[in-house]
N, C-alpha and C positions, 0 to 999 in steps of 0.2 A: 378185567384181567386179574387173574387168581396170584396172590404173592407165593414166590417156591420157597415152603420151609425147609432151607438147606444151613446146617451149621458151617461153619467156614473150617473148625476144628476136623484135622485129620481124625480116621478110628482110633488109633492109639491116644490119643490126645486128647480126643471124647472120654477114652474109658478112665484114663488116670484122673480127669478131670470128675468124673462120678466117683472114681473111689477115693479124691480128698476133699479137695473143696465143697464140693454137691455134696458127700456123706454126710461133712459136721455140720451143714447147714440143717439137714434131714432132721437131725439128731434133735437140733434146738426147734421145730417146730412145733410149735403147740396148738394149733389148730390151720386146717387147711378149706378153702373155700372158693367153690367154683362160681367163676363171675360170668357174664353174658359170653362173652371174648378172653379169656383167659384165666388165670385162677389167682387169690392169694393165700399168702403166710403168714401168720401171725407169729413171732418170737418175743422173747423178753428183750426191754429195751435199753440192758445195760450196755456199754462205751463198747465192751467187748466183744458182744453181737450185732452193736451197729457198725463198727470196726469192719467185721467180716461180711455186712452187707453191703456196706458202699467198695469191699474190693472185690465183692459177687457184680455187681452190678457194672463197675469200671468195667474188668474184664470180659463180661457176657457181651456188653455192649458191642464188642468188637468183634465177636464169631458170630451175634443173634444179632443181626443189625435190623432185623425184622422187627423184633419184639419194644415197647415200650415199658419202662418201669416208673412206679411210682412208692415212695417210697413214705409212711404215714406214720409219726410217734406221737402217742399221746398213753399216758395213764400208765404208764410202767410197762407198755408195748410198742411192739414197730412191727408194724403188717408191711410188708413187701407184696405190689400191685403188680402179676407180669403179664401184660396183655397185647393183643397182636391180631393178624387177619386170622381168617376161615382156617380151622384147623392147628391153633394155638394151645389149645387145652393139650389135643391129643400127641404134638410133640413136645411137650412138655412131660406129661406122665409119660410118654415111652420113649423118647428120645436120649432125654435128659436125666431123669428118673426119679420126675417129683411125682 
């Protein structure tokens, strides 16, 4: 049985949600990398940025209940893992707007 990638987030709710939260995430990524099943991020792993990843990941969890995260800091980064069923990548780049 195929999982429905459906956000729980209204349109409106979606879009404010790309143009704050998701934008400044955007903005800190420094490399991005496509995984079997979903993709990661790599950011720098100051207090500040992992701050706004653990309340990226609170909050997602609760509209993407689909998606699994994993979350990696070593070496003055923090990759962010967000992986999930069949067709995770591609609502992620179009959905969400990594």
């Amino acid at each position: 049985m195929k999982t429905q990638l459906t956000c729980k987030l209204t349109s409106p709710e979606l879009q404010k949600r790309r143009s704050t939260v998701i934008a400044e995430l955007k903005t800190l990524i420094i490399n991005k990398e496509t995984l079997r099943d979903g993709l990661a991020f790599t950011f720098p792993s100051d207090d500040n940025v992992l701050d706004k990843l653990i309340a990226f990941i609170k909050s997602e969890r609760l509209c993407c209940e689909f998606f699994s995260y994993r979350l990696i800091i070593d070496a003055g980064r923090a990759t962010l893992e967000i992986t999930g069923p069949e067709g995770t990548i591609e609502f992620l780049e179009h959905e969400v707007g990594f």
